[in-house]
KEFI-412503 format. One record per atom (N, C-alpha, C, O): atom name; residue in three letters; x, y, z; residue number from 1. Coordinates in Angstrom, 2 decimals, padded with zeros to 5 digits. Example, Ala and Ser with C-alpha at 12.3 -4.5 7.8 and 13.67 -1.06 7.14 Angstrom:
N; ala; 013.19; -005.69; 007.80; 1
CA; ala; 012.30; -004.50; 007.80; 1
C; ala; 013.20; -003.30; 007.80; 1
O; ala; 014.24; -003.32; 008.46; 1
N; ser; 012.85; -002.25; 007.08; 2
CA; ser; 013.67; -001.06; 007.14; 2
C; ser; 012.90; 000.03; 007.87; 2
O; ser; 013.41; 001.14; 008.04; 2
REM end
This chain:
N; unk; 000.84; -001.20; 000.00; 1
CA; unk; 000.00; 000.00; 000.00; 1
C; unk; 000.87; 001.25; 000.00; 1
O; unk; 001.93; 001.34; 000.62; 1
N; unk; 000.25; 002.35; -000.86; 2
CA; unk; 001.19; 003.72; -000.82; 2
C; unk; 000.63; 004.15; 000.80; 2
O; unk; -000.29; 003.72; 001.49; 2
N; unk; 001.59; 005.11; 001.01; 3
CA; unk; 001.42; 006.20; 002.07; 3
C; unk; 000.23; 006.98; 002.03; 3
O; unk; -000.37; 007.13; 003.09; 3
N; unk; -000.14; 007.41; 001.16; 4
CA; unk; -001.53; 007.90; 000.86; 4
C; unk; -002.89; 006.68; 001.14; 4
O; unk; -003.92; 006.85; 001.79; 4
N; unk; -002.51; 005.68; 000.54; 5
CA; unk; -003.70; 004.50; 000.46; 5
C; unk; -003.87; 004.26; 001.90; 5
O; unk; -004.97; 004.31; 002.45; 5
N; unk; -002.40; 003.89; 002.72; 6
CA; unk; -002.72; 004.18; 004.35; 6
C; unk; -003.48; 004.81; 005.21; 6
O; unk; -004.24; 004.40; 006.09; 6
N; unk; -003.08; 006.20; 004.74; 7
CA; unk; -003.98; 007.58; 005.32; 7
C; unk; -005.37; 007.71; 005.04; 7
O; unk; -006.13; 008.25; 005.85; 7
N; unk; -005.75; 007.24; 003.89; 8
CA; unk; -006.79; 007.07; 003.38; 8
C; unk; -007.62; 005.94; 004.56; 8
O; unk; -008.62; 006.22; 005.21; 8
N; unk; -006.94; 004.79; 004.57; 9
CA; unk; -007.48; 003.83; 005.40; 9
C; unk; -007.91; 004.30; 007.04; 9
O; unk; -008.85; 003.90; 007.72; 9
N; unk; -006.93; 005.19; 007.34; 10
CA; unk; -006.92; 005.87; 008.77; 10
C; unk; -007.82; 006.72; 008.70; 10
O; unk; -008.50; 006.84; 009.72; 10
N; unk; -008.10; 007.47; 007.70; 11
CA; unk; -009.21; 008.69; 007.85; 11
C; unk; -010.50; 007.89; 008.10; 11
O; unk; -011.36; 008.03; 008.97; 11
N; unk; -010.40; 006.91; 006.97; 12
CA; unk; -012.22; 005.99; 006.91; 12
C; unk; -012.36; 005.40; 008.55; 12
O; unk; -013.37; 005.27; 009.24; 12
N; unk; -011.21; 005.16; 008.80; 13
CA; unk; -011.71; 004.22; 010.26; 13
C; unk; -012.01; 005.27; 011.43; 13
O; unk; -012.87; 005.14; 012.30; 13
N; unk; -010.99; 006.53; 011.25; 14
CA; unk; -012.02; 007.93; 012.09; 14
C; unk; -013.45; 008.17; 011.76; 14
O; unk; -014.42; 008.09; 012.50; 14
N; unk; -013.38; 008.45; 010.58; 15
CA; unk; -014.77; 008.90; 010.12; 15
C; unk; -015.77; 007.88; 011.02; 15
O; unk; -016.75; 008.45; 011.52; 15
N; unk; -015.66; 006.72; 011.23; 16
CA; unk; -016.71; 005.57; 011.99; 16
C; unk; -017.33; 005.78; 013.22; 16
O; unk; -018.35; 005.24; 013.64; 16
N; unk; -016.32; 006.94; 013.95; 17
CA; unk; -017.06; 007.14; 015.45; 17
C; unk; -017.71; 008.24; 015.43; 17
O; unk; -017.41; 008.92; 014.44; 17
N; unk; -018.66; 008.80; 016.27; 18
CA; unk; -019.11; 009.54; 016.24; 18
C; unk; -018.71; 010.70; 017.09; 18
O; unk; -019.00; 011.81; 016.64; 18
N; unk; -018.07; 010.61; 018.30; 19
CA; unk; -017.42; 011.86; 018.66; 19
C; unk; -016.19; 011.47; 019.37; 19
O; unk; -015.86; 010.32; 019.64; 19
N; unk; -015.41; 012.76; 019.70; 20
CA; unk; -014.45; 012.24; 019.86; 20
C; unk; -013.88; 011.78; 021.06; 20
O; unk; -012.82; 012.35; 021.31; 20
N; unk; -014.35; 010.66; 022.17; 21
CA; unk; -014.63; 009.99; 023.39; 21
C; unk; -013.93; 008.94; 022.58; 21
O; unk; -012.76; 008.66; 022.85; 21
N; unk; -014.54; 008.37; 021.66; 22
CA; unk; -014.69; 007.11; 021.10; 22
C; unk; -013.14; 007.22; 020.40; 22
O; unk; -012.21; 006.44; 020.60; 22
N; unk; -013.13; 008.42; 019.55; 23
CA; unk; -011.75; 008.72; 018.97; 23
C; unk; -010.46; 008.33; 019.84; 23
O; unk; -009.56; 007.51; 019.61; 23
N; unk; -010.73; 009.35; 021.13; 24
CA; unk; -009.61; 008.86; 022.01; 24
C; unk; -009.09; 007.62; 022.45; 24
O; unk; -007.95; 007.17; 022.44; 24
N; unk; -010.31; 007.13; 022.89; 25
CA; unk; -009.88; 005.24; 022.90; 25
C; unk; -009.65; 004.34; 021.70; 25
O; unk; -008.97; 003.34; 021.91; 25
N; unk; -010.10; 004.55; 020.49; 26
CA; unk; -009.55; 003.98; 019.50; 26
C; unk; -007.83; 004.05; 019.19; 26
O; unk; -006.99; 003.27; 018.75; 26
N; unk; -007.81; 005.67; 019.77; 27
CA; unk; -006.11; 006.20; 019.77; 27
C; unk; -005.32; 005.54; 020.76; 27
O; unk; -004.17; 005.17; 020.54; 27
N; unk; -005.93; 005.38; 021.92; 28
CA; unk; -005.41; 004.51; 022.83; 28
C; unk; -005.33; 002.79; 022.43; 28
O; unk; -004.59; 002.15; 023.18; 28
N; unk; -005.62; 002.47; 021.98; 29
CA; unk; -006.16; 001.18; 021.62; 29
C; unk; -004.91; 001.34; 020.36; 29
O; unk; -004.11; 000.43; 020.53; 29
N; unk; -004.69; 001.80; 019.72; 30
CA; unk; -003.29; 002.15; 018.52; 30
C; unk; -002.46; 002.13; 018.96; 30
O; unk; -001.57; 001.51; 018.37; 30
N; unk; -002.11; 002.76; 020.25; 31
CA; unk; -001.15; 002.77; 020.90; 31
C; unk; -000.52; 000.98; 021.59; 31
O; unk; 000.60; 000.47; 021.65; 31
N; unk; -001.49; 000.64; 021.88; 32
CA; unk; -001.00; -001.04; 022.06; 32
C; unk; -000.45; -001.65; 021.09; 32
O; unk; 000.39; -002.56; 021.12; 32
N; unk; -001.02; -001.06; 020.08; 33
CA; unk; -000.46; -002.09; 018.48; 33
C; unk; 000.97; -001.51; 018.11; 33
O; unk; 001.51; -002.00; 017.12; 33
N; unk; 001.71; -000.39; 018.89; 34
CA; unk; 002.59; 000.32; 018.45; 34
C; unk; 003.99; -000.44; 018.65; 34
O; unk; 004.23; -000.82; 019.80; 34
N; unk; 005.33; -000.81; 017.22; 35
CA; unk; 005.95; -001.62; 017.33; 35
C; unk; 007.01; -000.99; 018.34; 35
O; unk; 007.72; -000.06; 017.98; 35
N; unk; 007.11; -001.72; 020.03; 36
CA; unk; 008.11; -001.00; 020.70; 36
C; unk; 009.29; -001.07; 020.22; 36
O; unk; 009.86; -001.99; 019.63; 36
N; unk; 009.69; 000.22; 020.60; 37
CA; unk; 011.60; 000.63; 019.97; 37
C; unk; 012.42; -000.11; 021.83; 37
O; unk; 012.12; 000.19; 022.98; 37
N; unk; 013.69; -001.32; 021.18; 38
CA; unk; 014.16; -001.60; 021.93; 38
C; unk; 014.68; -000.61; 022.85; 38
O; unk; 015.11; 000.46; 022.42; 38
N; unk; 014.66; -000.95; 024.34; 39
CA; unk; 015.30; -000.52; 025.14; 39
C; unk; 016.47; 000.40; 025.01; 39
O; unk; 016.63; 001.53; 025.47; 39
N; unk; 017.37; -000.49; 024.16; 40
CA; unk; 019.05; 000.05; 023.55; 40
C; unk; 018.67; 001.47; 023.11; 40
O; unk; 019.53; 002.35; 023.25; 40
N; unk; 017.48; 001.79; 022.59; 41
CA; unk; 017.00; 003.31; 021.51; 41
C; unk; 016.65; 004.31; 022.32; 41
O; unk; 016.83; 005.46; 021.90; 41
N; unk; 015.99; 004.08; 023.84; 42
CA; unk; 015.34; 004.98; 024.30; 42
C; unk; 016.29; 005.44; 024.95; 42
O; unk; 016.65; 005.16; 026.09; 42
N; unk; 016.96; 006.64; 023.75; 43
CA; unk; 018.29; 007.64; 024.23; 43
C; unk; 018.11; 008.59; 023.95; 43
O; unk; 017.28; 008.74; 023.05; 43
N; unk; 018.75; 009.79; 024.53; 44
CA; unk; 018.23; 011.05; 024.37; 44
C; unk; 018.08; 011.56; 022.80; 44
O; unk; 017.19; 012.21; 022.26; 44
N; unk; 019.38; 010.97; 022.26; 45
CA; unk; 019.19; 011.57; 021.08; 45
C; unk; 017.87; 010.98; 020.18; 45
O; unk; 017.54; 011.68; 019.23; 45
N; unk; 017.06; 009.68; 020.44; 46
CA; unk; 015.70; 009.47; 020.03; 46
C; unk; 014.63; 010.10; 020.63; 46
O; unk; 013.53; 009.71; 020.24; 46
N; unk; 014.63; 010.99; 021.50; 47
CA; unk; 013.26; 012.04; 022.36; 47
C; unk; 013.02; 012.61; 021.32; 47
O; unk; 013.93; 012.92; 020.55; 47
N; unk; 012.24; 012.77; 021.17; 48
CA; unk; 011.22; 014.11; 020.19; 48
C; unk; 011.00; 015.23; 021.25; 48
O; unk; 010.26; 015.12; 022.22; 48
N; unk; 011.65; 016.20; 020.97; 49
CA; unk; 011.78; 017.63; 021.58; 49
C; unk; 010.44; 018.42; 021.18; 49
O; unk; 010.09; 018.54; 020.01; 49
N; unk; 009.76; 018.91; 022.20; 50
CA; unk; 008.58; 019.30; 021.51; 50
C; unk; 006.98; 018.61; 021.95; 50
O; unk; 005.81; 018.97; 021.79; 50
N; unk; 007.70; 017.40; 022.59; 51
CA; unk; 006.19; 016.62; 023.12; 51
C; unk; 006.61; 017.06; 024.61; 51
O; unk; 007.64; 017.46; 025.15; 51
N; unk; 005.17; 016.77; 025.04; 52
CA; unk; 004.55; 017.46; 026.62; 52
C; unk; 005.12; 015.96; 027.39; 52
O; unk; 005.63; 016.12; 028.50; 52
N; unk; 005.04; 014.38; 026.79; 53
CA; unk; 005.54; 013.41; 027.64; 53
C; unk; 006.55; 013.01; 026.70; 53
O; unk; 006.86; 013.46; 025.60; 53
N; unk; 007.12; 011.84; 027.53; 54
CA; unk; 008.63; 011.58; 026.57; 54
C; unk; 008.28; 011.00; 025.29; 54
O; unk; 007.06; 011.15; 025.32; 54
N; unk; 008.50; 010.49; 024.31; 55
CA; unk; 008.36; 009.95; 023.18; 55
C; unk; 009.55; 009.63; 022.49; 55
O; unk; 010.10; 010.58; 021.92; 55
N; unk; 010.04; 008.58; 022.41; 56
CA; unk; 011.57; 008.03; 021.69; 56
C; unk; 011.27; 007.55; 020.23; 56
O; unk; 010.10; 007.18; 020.18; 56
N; unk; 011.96; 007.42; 018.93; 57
CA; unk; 011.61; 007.16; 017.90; 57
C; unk; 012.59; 006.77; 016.95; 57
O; unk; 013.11; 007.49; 016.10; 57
N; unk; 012.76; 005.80; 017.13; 58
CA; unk; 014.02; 005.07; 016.22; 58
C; unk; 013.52; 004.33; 014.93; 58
O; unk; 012.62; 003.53; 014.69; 58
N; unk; 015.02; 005.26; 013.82; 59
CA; unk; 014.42; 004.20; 012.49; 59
C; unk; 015.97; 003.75; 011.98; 59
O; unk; 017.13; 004.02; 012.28; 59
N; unk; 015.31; 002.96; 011.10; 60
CA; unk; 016.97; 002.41; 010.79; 60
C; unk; 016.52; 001.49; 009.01; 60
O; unk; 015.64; 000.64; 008.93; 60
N; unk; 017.11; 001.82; 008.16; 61
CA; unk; 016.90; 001.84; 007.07; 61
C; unk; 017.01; 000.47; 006.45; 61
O; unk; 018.16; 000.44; 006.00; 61
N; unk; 016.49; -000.56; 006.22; 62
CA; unk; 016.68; -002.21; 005.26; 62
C; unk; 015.98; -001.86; 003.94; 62
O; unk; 014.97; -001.17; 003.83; 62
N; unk; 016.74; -002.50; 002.89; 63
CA; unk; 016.11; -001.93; 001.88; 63
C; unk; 015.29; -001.24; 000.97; 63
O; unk; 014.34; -001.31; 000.18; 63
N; unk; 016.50; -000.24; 001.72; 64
CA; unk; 015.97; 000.93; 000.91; 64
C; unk; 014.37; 001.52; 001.39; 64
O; unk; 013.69; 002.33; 000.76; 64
N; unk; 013.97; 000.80; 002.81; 65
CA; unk; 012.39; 001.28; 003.31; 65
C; unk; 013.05; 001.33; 004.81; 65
O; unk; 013.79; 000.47; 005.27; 65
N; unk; 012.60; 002.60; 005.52; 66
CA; unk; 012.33; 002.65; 006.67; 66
C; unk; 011.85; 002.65; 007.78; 66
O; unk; 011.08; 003.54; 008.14; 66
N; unk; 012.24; 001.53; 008.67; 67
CA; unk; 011.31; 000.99; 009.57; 67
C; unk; 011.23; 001.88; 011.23; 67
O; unk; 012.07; 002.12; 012.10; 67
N; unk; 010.32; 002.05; 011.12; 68
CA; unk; 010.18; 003.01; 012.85; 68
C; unk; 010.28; 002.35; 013.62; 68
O; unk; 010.72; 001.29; 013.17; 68
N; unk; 010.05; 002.30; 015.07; 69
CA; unk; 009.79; 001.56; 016.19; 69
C; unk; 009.43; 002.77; 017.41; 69
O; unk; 009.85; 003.84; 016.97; 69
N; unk; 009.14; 002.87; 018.06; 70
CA; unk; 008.56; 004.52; 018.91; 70
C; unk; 008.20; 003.65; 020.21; 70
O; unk; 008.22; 002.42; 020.24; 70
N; unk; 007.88; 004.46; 021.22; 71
CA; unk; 007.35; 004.77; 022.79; 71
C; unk; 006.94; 005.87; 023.35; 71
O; unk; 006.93; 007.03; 022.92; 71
N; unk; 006.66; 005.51; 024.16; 72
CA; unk; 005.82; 006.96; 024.76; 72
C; unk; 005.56; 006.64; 026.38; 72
O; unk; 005.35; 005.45; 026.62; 72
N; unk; 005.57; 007.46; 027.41; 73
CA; unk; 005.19; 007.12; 028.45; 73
C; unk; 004.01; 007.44; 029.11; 73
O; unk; 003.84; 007.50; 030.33; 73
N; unk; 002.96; 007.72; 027.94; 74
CA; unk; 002.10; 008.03; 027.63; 74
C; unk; 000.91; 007.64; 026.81; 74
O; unk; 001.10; 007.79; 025.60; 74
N; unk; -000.25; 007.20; 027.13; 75
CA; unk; -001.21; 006.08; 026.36; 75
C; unk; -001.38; 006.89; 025.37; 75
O; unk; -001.20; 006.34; 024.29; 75
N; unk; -001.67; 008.06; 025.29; 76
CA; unk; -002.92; 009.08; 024.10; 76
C; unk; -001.50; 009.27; 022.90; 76
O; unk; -001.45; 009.10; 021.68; 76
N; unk; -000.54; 009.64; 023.82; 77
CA; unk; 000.69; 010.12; 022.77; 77
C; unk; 001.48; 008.61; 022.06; 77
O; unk; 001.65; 008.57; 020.84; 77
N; unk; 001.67; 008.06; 022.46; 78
CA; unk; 001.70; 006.19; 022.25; 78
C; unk; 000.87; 005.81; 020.97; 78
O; unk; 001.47; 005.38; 019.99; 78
N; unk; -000.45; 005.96; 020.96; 79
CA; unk; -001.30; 005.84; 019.95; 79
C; unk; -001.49; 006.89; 019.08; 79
O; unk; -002.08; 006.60; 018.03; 79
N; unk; -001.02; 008.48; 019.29; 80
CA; unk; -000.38; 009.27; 018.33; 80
C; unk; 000.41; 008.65; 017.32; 80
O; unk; 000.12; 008.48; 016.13; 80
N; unk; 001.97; 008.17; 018.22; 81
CA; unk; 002.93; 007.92; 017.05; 81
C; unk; 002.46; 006.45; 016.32; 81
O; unk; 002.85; 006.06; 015.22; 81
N; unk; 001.58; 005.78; 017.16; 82
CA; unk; 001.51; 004.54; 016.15; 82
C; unk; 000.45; 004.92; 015.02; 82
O; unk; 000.16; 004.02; 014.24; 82
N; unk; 000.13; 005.57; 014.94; 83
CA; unk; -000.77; 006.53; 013.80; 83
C; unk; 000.11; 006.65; 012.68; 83
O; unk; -000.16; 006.26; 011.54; 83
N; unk; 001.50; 007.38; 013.13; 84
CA; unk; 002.16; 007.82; 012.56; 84
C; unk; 003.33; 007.01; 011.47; 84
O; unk; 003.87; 007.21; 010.38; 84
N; unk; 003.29; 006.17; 012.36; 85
CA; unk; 004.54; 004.98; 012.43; 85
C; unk; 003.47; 004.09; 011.30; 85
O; unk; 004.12; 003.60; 010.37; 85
N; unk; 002.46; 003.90; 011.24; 86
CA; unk; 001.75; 002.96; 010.66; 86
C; unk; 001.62; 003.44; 009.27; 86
O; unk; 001.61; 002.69; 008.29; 86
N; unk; 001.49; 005.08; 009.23; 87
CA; unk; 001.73; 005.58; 007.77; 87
C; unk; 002.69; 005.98; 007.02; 87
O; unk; 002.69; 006.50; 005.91; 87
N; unk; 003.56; 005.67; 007.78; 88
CA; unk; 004.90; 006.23; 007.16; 88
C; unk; 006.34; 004.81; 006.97; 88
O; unk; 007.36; 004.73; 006.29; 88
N; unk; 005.68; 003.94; 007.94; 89
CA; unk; 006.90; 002.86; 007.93; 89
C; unk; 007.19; 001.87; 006.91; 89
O; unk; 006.14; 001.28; 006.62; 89
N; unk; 008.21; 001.42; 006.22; 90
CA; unk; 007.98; 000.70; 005.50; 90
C; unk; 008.16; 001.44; 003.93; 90
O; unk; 007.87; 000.84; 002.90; 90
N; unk; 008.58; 002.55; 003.95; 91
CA; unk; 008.41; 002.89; 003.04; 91
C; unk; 009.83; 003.42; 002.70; 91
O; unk; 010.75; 003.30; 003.50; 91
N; unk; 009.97; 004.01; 001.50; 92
CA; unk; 011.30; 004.79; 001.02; 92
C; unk; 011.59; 006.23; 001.55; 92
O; unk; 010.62; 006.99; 001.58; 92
N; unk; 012.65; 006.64; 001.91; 93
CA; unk; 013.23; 008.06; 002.03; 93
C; unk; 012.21; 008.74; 001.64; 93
O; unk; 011.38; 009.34; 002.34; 93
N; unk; 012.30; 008.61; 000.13; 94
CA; unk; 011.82; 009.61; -000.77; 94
C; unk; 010.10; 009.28; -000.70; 94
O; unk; 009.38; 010.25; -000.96; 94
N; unk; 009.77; 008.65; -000.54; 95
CA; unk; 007.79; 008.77; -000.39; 95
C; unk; 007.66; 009.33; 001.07; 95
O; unk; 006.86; 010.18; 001.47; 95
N; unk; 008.32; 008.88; 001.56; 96
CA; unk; 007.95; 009.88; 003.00; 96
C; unk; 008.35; 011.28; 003.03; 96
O; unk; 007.81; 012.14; 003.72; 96
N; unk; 009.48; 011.49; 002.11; 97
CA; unk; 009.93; 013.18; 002.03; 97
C; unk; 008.86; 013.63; 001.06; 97
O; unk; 008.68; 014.84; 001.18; 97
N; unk; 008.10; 013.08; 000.17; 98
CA; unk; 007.55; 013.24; -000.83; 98
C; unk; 005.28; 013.06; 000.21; 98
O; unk; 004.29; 013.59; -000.30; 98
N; unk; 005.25; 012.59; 000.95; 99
CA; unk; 003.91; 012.46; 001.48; 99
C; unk; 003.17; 013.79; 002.24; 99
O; unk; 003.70; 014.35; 003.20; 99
N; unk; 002.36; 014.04; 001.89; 100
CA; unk; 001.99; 015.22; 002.69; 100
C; unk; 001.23; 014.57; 004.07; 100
O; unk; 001.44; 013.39; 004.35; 100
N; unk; 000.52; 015.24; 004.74; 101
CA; unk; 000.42; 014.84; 006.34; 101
C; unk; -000.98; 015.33; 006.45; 101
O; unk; -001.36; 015.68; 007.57; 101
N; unk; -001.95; 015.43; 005.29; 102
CA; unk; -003.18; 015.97; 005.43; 102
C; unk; -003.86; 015.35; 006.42; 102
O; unk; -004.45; 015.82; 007.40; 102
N; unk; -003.73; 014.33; 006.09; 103
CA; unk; -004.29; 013.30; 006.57; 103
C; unk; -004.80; 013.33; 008.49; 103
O; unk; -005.73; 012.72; 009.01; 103
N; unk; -003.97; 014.11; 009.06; 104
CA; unk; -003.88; 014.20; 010.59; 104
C; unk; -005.01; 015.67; 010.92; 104
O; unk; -005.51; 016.06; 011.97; 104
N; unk; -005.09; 016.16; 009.64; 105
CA; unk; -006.38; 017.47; 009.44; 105
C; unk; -007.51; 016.92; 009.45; 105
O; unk; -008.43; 017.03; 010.27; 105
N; unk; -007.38; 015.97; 008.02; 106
CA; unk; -008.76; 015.19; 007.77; 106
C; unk; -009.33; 014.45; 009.37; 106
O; unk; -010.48; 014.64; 009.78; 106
N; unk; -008.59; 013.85; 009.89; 107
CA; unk; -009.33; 012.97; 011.38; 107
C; unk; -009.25; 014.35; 012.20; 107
O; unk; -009.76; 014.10; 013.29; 107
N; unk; -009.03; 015.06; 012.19; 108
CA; unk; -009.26; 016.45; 013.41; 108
C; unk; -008.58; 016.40; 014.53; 108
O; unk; -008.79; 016.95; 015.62; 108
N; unk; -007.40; 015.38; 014.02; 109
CA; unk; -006.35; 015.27; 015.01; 109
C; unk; -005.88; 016.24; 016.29; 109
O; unk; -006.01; 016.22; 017.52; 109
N; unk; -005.25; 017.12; 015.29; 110
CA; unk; -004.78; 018.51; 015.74; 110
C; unk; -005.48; 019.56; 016.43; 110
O; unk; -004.85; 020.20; 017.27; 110
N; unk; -006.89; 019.90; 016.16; 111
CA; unk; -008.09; 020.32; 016.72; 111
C; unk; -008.26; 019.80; 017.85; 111
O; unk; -007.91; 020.62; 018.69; 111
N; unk; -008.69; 018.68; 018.43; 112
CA; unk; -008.62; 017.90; 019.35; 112
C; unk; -007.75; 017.41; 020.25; 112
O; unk; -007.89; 016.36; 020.87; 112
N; unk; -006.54; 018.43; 020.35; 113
CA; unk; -005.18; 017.78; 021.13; 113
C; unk; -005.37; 019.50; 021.68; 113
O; unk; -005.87; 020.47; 021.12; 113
N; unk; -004.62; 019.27; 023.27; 114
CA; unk; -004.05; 021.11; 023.80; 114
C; unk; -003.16; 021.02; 023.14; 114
O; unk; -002.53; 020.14; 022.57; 114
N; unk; -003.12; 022.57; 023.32; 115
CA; unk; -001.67; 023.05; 022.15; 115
C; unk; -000.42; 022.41; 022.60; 115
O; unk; 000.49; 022.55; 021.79; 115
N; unk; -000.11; 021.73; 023.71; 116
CA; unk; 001.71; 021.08; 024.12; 116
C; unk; 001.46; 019.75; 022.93; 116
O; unk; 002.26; 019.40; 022.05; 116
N; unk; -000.11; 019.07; 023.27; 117
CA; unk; -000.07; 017.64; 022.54; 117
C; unk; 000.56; 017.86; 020.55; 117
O; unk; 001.44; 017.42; 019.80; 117
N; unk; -000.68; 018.90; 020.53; 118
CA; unk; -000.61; 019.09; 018.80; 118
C; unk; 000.81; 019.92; 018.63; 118
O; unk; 001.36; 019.67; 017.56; 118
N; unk; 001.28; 020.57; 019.22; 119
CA; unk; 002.89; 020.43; 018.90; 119
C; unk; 003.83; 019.64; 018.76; 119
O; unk; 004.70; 019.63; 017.88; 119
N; unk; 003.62; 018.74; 019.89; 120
CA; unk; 004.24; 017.29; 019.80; 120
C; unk; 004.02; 016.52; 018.27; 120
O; unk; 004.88; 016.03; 017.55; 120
N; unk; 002.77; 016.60; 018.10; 121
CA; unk; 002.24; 016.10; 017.26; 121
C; unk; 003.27; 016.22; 015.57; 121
O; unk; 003.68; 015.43; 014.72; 121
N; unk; 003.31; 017.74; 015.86; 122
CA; unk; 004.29; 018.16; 014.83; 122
C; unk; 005.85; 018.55; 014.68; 122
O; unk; 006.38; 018.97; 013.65; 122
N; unk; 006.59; 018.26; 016.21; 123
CA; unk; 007.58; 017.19; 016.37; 123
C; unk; 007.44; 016.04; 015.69; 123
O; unk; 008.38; 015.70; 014.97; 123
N; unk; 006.58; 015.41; 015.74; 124
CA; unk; 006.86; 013.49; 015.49; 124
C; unk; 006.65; 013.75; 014.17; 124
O; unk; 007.48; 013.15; 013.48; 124
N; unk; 005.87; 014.39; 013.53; 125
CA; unk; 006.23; 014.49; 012.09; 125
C; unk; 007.66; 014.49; 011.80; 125
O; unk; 008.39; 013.54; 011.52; 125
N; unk; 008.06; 016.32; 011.99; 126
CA; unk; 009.42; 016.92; 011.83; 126
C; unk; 010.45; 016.07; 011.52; 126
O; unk; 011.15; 016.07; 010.50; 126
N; unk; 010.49; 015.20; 012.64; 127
CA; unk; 011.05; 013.90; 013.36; 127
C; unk; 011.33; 012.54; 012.46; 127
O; unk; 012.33; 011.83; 012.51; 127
N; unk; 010.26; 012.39; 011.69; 128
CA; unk; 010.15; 011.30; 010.81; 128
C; unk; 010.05; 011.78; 009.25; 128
O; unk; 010.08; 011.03; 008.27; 128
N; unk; 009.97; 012.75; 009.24; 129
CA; unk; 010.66; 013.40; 007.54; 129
C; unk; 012.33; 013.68; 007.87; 129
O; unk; 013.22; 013.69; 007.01; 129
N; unk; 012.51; 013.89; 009.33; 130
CA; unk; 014.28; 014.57; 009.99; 130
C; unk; 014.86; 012.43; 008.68; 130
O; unk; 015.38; 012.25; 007.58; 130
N; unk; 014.33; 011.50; 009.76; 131
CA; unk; 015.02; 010.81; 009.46; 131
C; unk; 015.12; 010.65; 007.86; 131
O; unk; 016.17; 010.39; 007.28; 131
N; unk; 013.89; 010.82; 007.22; 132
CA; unk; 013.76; 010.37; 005.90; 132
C; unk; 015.13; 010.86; 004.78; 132
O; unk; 015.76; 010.28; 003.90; 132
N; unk; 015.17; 012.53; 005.52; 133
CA; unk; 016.04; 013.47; 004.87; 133
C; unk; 017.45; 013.09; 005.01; 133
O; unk; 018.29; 013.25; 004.12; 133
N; unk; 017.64; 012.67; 005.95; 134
CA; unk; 018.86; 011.82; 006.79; 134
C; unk; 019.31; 010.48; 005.47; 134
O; unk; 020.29; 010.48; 004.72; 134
N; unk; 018.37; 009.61; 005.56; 135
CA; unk; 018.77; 008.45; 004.54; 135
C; unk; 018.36; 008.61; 003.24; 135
O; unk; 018.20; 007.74; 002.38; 135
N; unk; 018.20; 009.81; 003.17; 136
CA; unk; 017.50; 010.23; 001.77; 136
C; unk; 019.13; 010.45; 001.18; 136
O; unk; 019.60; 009.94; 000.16; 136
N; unk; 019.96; 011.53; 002.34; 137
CA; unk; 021.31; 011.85; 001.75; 137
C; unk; 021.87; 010.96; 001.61; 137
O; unk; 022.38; 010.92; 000.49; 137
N; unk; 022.17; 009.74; 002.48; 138
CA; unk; 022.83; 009.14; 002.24; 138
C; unk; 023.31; 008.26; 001.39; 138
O; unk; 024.39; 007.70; 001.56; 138
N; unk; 022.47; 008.05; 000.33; 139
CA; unk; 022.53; 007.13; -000.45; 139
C; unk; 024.11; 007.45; -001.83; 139
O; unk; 024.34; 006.61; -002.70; 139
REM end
């Protein structure tokens, strides 16, 4: 699936609840499915600067697609990045430098977070285009 076809999939499964009570626990409930980043990762230099709780976020590049792994010490922010991690992982440098992030508008993500969360929010982006740009050069 593209990055888009993902987002696409994430918006339809928001669209299903009706307010956002239901939203939050579905987000929480994402957050369980989120692939933990080993122990060895949760180092300073993996914090996302910018979130209100800690959040670590390690990727590391196998052919040519990059795989996330994230934490949080935090349920709501936990099921943030596995939002995130779910649309973006797996994929190339360049489709993730290349994906736009509408997608976190369309579910009313950002609307629905205090302003420390939805900053964070756009840390963990920052964060996961930082790496893309990172193995994007390297090649």
């Amino acid at each position: 699936m593209t990055i888009k076809e993902i987002q696409d999939e994430i918006v339809d499964e928001f669209s299903m609840f009706d307010d956002w009570m239901q939203r939050y626990e579905y987000i929480i409930e994402l957050g369980k499915t989120l692939p933990i980043i080993d122990e060895l990762y949760k180092t300073e230099e993996n914090i996302i600067n910018g979130c209100q709780s800690k959040v670590w976020l390690h990727a590391e590049k196998i052919n040519d697609k990059i795989i996330f792994t994230a934490d949080s010490d935090a349920i709501l922010t936990k099921g943030i990045i596995a939002i995130l991690i779910r649309a973006f992982s797996n994929h190339s440098p360049k489709e993730i430098l290349n994906a736009d992030t509408d997608f976190v508008n369309e579910i009313g993500l950002k609307e629905h977070l205090s302003p420390t969360r939805a900053n964070g929010l756009v840390s963990m982006i920052k964060k996961i285009k930082m790496y893309a740009l990172a193995f994007e050069a390297k090649k």
